[in-house]
N, C-alpha and C positions, 0 to 999 in steps of 0.2 A: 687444309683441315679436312679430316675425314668423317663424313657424315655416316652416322648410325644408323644399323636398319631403325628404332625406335624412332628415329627423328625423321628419317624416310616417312613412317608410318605415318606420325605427328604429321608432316608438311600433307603429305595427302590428303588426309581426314579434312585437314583446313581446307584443301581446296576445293574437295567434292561438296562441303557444307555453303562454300560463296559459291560454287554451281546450283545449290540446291535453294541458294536465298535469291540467285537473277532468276532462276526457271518461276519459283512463285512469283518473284515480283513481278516479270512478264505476264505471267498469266491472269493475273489480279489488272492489270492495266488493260490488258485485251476483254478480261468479262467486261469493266467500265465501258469502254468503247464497243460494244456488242450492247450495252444495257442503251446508251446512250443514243445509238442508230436505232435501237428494236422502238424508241421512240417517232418515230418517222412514219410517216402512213405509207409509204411503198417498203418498210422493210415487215417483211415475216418471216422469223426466227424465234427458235423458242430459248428467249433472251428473258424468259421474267422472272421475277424476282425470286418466286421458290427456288427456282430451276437454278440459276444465280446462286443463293443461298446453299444450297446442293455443294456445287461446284468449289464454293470456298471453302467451307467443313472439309471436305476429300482434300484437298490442296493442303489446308492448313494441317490435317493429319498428315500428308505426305511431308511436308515439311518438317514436320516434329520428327517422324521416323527419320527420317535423310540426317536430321543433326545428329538425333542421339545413336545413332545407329548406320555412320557414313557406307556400313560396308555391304548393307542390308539391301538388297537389290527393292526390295518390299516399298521402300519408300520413294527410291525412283518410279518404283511405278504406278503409285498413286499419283505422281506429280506429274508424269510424260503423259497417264490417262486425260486429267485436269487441263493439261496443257494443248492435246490433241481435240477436247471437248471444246474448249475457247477459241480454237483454231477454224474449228468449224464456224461455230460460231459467226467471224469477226467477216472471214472470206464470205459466207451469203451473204451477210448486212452489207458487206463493201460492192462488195457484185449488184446486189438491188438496188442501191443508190446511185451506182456509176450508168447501169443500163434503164435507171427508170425515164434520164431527159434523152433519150437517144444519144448520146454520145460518152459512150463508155471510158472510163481513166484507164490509165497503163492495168495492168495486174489485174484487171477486174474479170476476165475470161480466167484465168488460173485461179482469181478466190473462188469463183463457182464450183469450178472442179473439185476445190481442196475440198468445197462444203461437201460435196456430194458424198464423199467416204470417210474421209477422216475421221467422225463421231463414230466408226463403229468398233474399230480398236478402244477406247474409252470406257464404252459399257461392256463392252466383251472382255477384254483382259482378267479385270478383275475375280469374274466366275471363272474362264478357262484357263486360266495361270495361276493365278495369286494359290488355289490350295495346293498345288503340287510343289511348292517354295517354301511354303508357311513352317513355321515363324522362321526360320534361321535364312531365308533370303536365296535361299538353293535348294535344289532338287537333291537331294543325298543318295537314293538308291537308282536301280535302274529303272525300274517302275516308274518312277516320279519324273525321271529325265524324258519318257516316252509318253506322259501324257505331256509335258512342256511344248515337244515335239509336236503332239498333236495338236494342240493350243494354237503355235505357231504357223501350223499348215492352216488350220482350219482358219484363223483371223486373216491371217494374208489370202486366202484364196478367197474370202467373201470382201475383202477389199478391193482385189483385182475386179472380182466381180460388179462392182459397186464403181469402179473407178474408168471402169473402159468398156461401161455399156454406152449405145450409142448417144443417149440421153443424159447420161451421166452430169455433165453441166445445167440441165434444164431442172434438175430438180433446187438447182435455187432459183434463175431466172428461166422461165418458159421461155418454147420454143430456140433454147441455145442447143447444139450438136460439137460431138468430137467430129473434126473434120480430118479422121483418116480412116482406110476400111476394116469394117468390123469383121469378125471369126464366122465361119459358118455357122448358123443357127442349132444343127444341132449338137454343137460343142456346149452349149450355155446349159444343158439339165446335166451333161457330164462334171463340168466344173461346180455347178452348184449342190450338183450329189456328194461326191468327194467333200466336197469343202464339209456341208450341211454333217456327214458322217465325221469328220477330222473332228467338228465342233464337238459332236454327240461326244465322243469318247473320252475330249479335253473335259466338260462339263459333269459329263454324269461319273468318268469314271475320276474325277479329280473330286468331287464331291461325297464322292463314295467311298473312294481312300484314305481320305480327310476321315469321315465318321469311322473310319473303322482303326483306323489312329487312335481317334480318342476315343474308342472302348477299351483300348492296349495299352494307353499310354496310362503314366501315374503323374502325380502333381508335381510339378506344375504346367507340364504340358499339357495336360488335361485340360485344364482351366484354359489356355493360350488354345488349344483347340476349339474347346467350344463357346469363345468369343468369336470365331473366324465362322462356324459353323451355323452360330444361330444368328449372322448377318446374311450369312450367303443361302441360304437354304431359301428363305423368302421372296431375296434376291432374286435367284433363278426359278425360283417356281413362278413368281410376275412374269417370265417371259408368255408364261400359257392364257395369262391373267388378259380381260379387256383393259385394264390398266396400264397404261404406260409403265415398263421395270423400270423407271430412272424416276421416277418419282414418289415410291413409298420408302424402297431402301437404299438408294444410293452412298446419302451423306452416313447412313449408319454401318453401310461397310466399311468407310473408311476411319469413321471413329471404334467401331469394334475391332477393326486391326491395331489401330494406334494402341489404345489397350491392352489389346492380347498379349503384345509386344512390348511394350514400355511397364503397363502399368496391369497386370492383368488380376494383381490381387485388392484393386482398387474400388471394385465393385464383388459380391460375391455370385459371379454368373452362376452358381448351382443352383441357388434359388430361385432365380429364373427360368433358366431350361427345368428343373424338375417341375415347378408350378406350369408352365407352357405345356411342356411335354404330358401332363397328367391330365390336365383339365381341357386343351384343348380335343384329344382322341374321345374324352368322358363325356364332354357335353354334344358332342357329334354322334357318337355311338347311341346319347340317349334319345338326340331327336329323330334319328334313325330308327330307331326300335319304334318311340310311338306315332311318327307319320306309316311305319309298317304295318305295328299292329291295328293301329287304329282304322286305317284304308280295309285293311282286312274284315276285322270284326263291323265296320259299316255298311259291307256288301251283303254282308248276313242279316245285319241287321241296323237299318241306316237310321231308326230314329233312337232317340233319349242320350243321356250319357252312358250310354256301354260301350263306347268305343274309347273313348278315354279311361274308364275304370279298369276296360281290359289292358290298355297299354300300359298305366299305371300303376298294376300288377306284375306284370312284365318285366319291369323295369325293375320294380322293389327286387324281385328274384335273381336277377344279373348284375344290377347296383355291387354287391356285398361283391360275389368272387371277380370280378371284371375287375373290380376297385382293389383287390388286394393284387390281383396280379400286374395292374399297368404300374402302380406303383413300385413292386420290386426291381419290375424292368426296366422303369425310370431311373428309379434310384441306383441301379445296376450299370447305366449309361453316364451318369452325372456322375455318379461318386467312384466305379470302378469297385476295388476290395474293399474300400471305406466302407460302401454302403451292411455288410455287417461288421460291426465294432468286434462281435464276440469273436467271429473265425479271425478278426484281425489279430484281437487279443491272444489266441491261441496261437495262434503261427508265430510270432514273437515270443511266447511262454516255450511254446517248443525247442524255436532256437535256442532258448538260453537253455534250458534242460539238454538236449542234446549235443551241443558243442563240447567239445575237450581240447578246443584251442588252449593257446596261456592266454589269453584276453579274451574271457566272457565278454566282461560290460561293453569291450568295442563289438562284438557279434550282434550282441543284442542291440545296441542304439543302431547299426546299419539297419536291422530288422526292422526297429523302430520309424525310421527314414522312410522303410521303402511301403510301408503301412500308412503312415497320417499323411507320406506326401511332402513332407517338407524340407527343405537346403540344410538344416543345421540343428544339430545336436550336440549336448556337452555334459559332462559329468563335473563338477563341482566340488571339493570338499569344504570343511567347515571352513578353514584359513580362507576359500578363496582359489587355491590352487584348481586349473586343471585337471582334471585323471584322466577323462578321454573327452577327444574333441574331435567332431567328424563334420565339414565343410565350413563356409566362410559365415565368419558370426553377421546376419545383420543389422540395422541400427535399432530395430527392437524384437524382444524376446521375450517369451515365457518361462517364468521361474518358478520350478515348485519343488518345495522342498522333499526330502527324502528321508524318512522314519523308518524304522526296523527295530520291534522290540524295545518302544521309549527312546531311544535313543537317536539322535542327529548324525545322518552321515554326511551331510552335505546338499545339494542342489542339483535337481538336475534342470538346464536350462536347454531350453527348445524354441525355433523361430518360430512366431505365431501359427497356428492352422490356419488352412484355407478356409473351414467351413464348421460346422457346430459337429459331424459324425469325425471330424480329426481329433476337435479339441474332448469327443467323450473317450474315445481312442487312446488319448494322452493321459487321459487323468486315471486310466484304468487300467495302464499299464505302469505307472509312478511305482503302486509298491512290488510289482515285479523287479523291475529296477532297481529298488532299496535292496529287495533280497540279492540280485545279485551284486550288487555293490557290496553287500555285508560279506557275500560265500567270499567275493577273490580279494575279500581285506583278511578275513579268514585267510586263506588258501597262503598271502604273502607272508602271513605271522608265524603260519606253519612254515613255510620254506625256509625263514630266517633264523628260527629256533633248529629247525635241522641242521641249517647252516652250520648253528655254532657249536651242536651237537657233534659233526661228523669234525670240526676243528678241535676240541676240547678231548674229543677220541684221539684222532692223528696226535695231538700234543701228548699227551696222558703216553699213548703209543711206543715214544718217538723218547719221551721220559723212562719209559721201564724198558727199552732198548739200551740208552745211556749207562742206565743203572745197572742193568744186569752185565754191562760190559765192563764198566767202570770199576764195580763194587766184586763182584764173583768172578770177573777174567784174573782180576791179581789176587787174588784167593786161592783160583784153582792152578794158576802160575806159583804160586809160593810152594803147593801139595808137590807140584811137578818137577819141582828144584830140589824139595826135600828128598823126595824118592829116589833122586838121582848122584843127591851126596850122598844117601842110604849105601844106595847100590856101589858107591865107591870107596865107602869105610866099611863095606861089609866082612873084608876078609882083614881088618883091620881090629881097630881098637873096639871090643864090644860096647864100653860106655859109650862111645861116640854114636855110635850106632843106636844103641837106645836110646840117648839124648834128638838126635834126628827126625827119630821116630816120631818121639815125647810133640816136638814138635810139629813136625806134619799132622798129627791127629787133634793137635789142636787147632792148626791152620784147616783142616776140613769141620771141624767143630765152627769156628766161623765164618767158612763158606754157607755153610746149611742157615747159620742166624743170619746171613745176608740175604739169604734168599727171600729167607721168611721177609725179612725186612723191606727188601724188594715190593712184593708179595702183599706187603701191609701199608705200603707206599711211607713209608717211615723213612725217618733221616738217617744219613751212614749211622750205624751201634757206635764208630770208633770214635766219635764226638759226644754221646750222649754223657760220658765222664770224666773227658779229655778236654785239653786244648786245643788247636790244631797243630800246634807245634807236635806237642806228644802223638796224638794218632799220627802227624805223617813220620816219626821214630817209630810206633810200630809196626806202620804197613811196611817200612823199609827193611825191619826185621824180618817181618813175615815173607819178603821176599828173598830174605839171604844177604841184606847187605854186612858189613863188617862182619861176616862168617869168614869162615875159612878158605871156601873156595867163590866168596863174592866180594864186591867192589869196599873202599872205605867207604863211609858214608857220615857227613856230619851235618847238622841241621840247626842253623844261627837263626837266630829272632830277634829283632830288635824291640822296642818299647811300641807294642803294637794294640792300641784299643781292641773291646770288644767288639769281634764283626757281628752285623745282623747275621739269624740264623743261613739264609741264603746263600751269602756270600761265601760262609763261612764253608759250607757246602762244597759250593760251587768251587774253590779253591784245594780243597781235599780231592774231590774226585780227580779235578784235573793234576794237581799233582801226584795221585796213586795213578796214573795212566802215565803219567811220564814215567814215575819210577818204575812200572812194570814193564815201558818198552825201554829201559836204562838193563833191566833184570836180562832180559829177552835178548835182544837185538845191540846192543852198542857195543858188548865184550869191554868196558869201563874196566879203568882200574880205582874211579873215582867219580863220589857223586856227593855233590853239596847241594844242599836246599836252604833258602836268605826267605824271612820276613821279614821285610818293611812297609812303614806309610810316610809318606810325605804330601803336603798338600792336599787334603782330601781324598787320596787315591792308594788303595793297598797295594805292595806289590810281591808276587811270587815268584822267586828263580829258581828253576832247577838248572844246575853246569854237571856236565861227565865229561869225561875225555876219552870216549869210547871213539867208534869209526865214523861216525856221521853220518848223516841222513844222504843217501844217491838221488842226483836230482832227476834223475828217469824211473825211479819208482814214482807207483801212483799213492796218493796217501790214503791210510786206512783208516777202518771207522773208529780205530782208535784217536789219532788225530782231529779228524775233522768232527769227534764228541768234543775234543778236547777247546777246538776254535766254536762251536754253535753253543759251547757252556759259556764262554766269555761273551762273546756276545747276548743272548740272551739275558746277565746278567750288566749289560751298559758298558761292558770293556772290553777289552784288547787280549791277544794272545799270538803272542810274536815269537816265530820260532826259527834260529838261524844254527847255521851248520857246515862246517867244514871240514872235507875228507881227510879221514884219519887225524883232524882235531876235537873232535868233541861235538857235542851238542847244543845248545840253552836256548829255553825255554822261558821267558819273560812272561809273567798275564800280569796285567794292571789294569783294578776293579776298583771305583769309583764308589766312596761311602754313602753319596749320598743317592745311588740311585737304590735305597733299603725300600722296600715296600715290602 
């Protein structure tokens, strides 16, 4: 059986998730066993129970990301941190116990050692790696691969350090020693220079390109930024702190990555960061200004309250413009373009104004995307239906509907905003939307009415084409036959010759009322007093047949209902087109024309036994009027032909297709 990459995938994801459920549960059993010894009066390890507490929050985040997210290096490395941290741990508890009655267990010189370093990949990873990965679990550009890099030298070189100084062991049990010989002395400021710079670069400059991310980025990276950001920021600045960094924000970096990551529209971090960000710079600034001023104006004048009344002045004065500008640049940092609605609102209005795509409303809802921030946008109509849809719907959404001029166009549906400056965003760009929703419902109604405009042209066209070839070609063929018996009894019989005449000028007298006819889109004249039988006797006149120097011609009808006017039509032209290429072209000495119906279906013959049709001629527009009139009309028009036997012409028109 051949396994699929998909199932490949599948089997994988399974097994990196049972790695990632032993590495917790190991770790979870060893804090136990670390809590349990730190019980002991010769163990000291900081095994207590914050600390503990700490330790399983991180873990338990690492383990969430690791499930939901197997591919995500992010969560192994909360969990290797957790795991390396417990490690530490378990090795000094196990080393103080073994060497407290003098006689030390197997492994108990190596758990000392491991104590010595191992904790400091734990605390350090997470500031000098985690931002240059965040969120997607890899370093994407080149920048980010090279403070990883730096991360990497820097933890490994202060490990080394930590690991294979000569005392290295004693810092869980005193007086233990590495018992091989150490580096020259003054290698040790080199290595911990280097290293101490590797850190510098991994920290400040991972932290720094992190923040400058998330002033570039737009939603929802923003947000998944500045959960990562306003953990780690506090994080590393405790390094400087008299406070232990593993005990204010530890457990909350690894719950504000889980977050960022899994769940980051869970909480709305804008209101956080912009309240932190505002007030804590504001309340700083102001007790700065009045231990300033106040010191100040005391040396002047050290008794009464004028040292507070002046700083209290002071402050009223900077309060107002300090307060407007930390604010925009707050809100500038948290919210990115959100923070003003109106230029969001206009940059969108723009777009759709200025685009000449064929799909406004997709222009504009991308605009709209890249403004509030959000995965999913959709246009709606009344039914329900679709009109435009841009990313994957989520399981809940914003629905508001869309007005133009009283009237309902439909819905436009949006995945919830991040935050209250998306959702006034949204509701202020609604009837922009509507308008252009209404222009390219407009715009299609036009296109379709032209549609049927430039088809009702072409037909109409394509009709006074037929017509005028149909109706005036055997008209002006009849003049052209006259003139040419003229010209051949001319040295002849004079009555014949005025008879001829008589003729041809009346055959141009109904070329001219064809025209007009034409002209006035009017039906053949030769029907408007006729049968059809009789107009096609006279068009065959009017072409010369049973004359003297043209074919017999006789014209049978059987018991033939009234045709609708159409067909009735239709059946005339195409039989004055046959007889005119009977007149023209076949040299006939014989041409018969048969109406019948049977079964529903009229039928037209014209027979001659002229030369026949060649079958390497192409057929002319006489012809092929002649087959686009039958069909047009529901029927058939079948024309067979053998050299030097004749011609005919079958059309069979179907009564009932009259409309």
């Amino acid at each position: 059986m051949v396994e699929t990459d998909a199932g490949r995938s599948t089997h994988g994801d399974s097994a990196r998730r049972a790695v990632a459920v032993m590495l917790a549960l190991t770790t979870a059993v060893g804090c136990l066993v670390a809590a349990l010894l730190e019980r002991l009066p010769e163990v000291q390890v900081w095994a207590d129970p914050q600390w503990l507490t700490q330790l399983f929050i991180v873990g338990a985040a690492g383990l969430v990301v690791a499930w939901a997210r197997p591919r995500n290096s992010i969560g192994w490395l909360l969990s290797i941190a957790v795991f390396l941290q417990m490690a530490s741990l378990v090795g000094g508890a196990y080393a103080q116990v073994s060497y407290a009655d003098g006689n030390p267990e197997p492994g108990a010189f190596f758990g000392a050692w491991i104590a010595a370093w191992v904790w400091f990949p734990s605390l350090a990873m997470p500031v000098a790696i985690l931002p240059a990965i965040y969120p997607t679990g890899r370093p994407e550009t080149r920048a980010r691969r090279r403070l990883v890099a730096a991360g990497i030298v820097g933890i490994t070189g202060m490990c080394v350090a930590l690991a294979f100084g000569p005392d290295a062991p004693g810092e869980a049990v005193p007086g233990l020693k590495l018992a091989f010989p150490q580096p020259p002395a003054w290698t040790d400021p080199i290595v911990l220079g280097l290293t101490a710079l590797a850190l510098t670069v991994a920290v400040v400059g991972g932290l720094s390109a992190a923040s400058a991310r998330a002033l570039r980025a737009r939603a929802p990276e923003r947000q998944q930024m500045l959960w990562l950001l306003f953990a780690l920021w506090p994080y590393a600045v405790s390094y400087f702190l008299p406070v232990p960094p593993w005990l204010p924000g530890y457990a909350f970096v690894g719950v504000a990555v889980a977050i960022g990551i899994l769940r980051y529209r869970l909480l709305d971090i804008n209101v956080v960061v912009r309240r932190t960000l505002f007030y804590a710079p504001l309340i700083a600034l102001v007790a700065l200004v009045v231990a300033v001023v106040s010191t100040a104006i005391a040396r002047v004048a050290p008794g009464g309250a004028l040292p507070l009344v002046g700083s209290a002045v002071i402050v009223a004065f900077l309060v107002g413009p300090v307060t407007g500008w930390l604010r925009r640049a707050v809100d500038r940092f948290a919210l990115g373009e959100r923070a003003d609605p109106v230029s969001a609102v206009g940059r969108v209005a723009g777009r759709g104004e200025l685009v000449t795509a064929v799909d406004p409303v997709s222009s504009v809802l991308e605009a709209m995307v890249e403004a509030v921030g959000v995965e999913y946008v959709a246009v709606v109509d009344t039914d329900g239906r679709q009109v435009v849809e841009i990313g994957a719907e989520p399981p809940t959404t914003l629905r508001l509907p869309l007005r133009e001029g009283g009237d309902r166009l439909g819905d436009l549906v949006i995945a919830v905003p991040h935050d209250s400056a998306g959702r006034r965003i949204v509701e202020a760009l609604v009837p922009h939307v509507a308008s252009v929703v209404r222009n390219q419902r407009l715009l299609t109604e036009i296109d379709a009415e032209r549609g049927r405009v430039v088809a009702a042209t072409t037909a109409e066209r394509e009709r006074i084409r037929s017509d005028l070839h149909d109706g005036l070609g055997p008209s002006l063929s009849g003049i052209s036959l006259g003139l040419q018996a003229a010209d051949v009894a001319i040295s002849g019989d004079q009555p014949a010759v005025r008879a001829i005449l008589q003729r041809t000028r009346e055959e141009a007298d109904r070329a001219v009322a064809e025209v007009r006819r034409v002209l006035e889109a009017l039906g053949p004249a030769a029907l408007d007093h006729r049968h059809l039988a009789a107009a096609i006797r006279d068009a065959a006149d009017r072409l010369g047949f049973d004359g003297d120097s043209g074919p017999s011609f006789a014209c049978r009808s059987a018991a033939v209902a009234a045709l609708p006017p159409h067909l009735e039509e239709t059946a005339y032209r195409i039989a004055g087109e046959a007889l005119h290429n009977v007149a023209r072209h076949a040299r006939a000495t014989r041409c018969d024309v048969s109406l019948s119906e049977a079964g529903g279906v009229f039928e037209l013959r014209i027979t001659d036994d002229g030369l026949g049709l060649r079958d390497e001629r192409p057929r002319g527009v006489g012809l092929e009027s002649m087959l686009r009139r039958a069909r047009a009309a529901g029927g058939t028009c079948a024309i067979s032909s053998q050299p030097a036997a004749g011609t005919v012409v079958c059309v069979r028109l179907p009564l009932d297709s009259a409309s």
